[in-house]
C-alpha positions in Angstrom: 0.0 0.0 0.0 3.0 2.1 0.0 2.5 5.1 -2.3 5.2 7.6 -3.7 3.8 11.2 -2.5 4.1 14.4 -4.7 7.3 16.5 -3.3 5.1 19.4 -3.2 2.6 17.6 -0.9 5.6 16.1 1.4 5.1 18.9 4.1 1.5 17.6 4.3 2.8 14.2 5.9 4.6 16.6 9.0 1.2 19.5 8.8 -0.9 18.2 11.5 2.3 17.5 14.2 2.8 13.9 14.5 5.6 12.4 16.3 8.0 11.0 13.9 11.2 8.4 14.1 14.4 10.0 13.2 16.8 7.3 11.3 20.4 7.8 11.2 23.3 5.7 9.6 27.0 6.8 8.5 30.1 4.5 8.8 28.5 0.9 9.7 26.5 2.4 12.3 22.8 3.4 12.9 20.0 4.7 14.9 16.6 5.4 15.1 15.2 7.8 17.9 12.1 9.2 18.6 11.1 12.9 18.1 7.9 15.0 19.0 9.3 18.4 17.6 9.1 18.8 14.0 7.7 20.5 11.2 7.5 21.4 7.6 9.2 24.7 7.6 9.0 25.7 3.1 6.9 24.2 0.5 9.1 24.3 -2.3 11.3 23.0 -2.6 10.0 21.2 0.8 12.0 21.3 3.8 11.8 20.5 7.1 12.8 21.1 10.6 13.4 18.5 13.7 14.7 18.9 17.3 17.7 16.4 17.6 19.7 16.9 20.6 23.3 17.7 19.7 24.5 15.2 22.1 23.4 12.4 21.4 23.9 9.7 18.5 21.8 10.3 16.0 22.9 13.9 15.7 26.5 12.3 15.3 25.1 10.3 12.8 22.7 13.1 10.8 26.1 15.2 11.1 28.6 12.6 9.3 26.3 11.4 6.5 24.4 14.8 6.0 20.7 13.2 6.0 18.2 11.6 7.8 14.9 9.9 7.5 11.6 10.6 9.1 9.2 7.7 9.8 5.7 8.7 10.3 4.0 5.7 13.3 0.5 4.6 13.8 -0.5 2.7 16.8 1.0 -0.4 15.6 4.1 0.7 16.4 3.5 2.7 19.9 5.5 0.5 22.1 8.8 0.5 19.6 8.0 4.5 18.8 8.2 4.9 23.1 11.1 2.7 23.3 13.4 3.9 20.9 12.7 7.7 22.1 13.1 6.3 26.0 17.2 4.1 25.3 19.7 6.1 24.2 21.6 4.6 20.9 25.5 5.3 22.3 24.3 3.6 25.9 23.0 0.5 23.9 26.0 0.4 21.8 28.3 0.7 24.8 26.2 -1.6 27.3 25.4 -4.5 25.3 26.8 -4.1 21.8 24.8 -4.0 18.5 21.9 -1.3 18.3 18.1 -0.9 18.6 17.3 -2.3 14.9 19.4 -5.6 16.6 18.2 -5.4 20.2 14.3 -4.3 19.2 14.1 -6.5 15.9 12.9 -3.3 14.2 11.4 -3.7 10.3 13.3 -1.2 8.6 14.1 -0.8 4.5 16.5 1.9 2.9 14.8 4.9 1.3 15.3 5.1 -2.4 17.6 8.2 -2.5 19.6 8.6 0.6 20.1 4.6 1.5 19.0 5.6 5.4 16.9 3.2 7.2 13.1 4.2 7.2 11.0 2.2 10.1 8.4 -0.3 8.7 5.4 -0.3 10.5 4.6 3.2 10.0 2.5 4.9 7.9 4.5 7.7 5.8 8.3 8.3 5.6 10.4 11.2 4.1 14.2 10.8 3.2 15.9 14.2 3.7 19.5 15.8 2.5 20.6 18.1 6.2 20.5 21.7 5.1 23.9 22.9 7.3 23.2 25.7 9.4 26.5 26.9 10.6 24.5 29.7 12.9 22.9 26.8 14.4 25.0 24.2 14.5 27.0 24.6 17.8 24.1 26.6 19.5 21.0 24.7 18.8 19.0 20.9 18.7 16.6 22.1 16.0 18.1 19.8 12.2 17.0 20.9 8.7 16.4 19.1 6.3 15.6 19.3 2.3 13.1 16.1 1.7 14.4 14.3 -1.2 11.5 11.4 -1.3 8.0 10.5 0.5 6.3 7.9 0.4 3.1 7.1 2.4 0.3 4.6 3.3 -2.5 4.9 0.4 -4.9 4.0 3.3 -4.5 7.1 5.3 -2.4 9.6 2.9 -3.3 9.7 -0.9 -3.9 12.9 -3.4 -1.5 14.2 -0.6 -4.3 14.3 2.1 -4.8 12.3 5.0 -7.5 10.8 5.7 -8.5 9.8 9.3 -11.9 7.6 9.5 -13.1 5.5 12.3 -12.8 2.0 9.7 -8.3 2.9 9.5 -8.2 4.0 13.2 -5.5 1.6 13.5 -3.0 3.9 10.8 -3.6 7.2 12.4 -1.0 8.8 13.5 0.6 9.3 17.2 1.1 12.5 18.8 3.1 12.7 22.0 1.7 14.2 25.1 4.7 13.7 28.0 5.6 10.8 30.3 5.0 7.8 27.6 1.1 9.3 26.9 0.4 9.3 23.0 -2.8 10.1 21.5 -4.2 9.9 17.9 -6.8 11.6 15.4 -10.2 10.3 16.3 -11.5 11.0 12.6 -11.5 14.2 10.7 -14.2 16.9 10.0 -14.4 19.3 7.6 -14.5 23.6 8.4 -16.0 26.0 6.6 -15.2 29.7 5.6 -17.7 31.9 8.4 -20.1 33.9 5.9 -18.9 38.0 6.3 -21.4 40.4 8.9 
């Protein structure tokens, strides 16, 4: 059911706040962490921004190969999208050798421009090249990225909408709330423009 998405409607997959799972590779090694800060920051070309603290491994990672991925999760994937945002990638790799994919027995596939892992089980995914910031770099957590590919879930995201309805509950997306609490879309409804005086 995976379905190329328009680069001009890529932004669309990040519009409505989801949390999302940063994948990272560069040198033999790779990560996946969980994020609840990004967004789409320009339409076109599309780009985006995430919060990836500068400490940690993935940033390593994101620095050294100069892209990362951005995996979109439903509900079928709330325990790995808690866990991989609650162990730290460096600690794993130091404590008991290997990394999550290994330890977790994560689904992942390479996206078709970058190579970077992209988490299976989710239900859209955008591969993007890191925009350096040199400003930023040293000072701040917040990545940004230029999507190079999307691809998402015909089921809940096609003609680069999404589509939340109470019969594909189980696609919708997750949004963090603190403290391991997610919640998700109940189903959409549509507004109208208020008529003028």
């Amino acid at each position: 059911m995976i379905k190329p998405v328009a680069l001009p409607h890529a932004c669309r997959l990040l519009n409505h706040g989801p949390t999302v799972l940063v994948g990272s590779a560069h040198g033999g090694l790779r990560n996946v962490m969980a994020a609840a800060w990004s967004m789409p920051v320009e339409f076109d070309p599309p780009r985006v921004a995430v919060v990836i603290d500068k400490r940690t491994l993935t940033r390593e990672l994101v620095t050294a190969s100069g892209g990362f991925t951005l995996s979109i999760p439903c509900h079928q994937v709330l325990d790995l999208t808690y866990t991989v945002g609650s162990v730290g990638g460096a600690e794993l790799a130091a404590s008991a050798g290997g990394d999550k994919f290994e330890r977790y027995r994560i689904d992942a596939f390479d996206g078709p421009v970058l190579g970077l892992p992209l988490i299976g089980g989710c239900v859209a995914w955008l591969e993007c090249r890191l925009i350096p910031e040199r400003h930023t770099e040293d000072a701040y957590d917040t990545c940004f990225g230029e999507v190079v590919s999307a691809q998402a879930d015909a089921r809940v995201f096609d003609e680069g909408h999404w589509s939340f309805r109470d019969d594909n509950s189980e696609l919708h997306t997750l949004h963090h709330l603190g403290g391991g609490h997610f919640a998700w879309p109940a189903r959409m409804v549509q507004a109208r423009v208020l008529p003028v005086g």
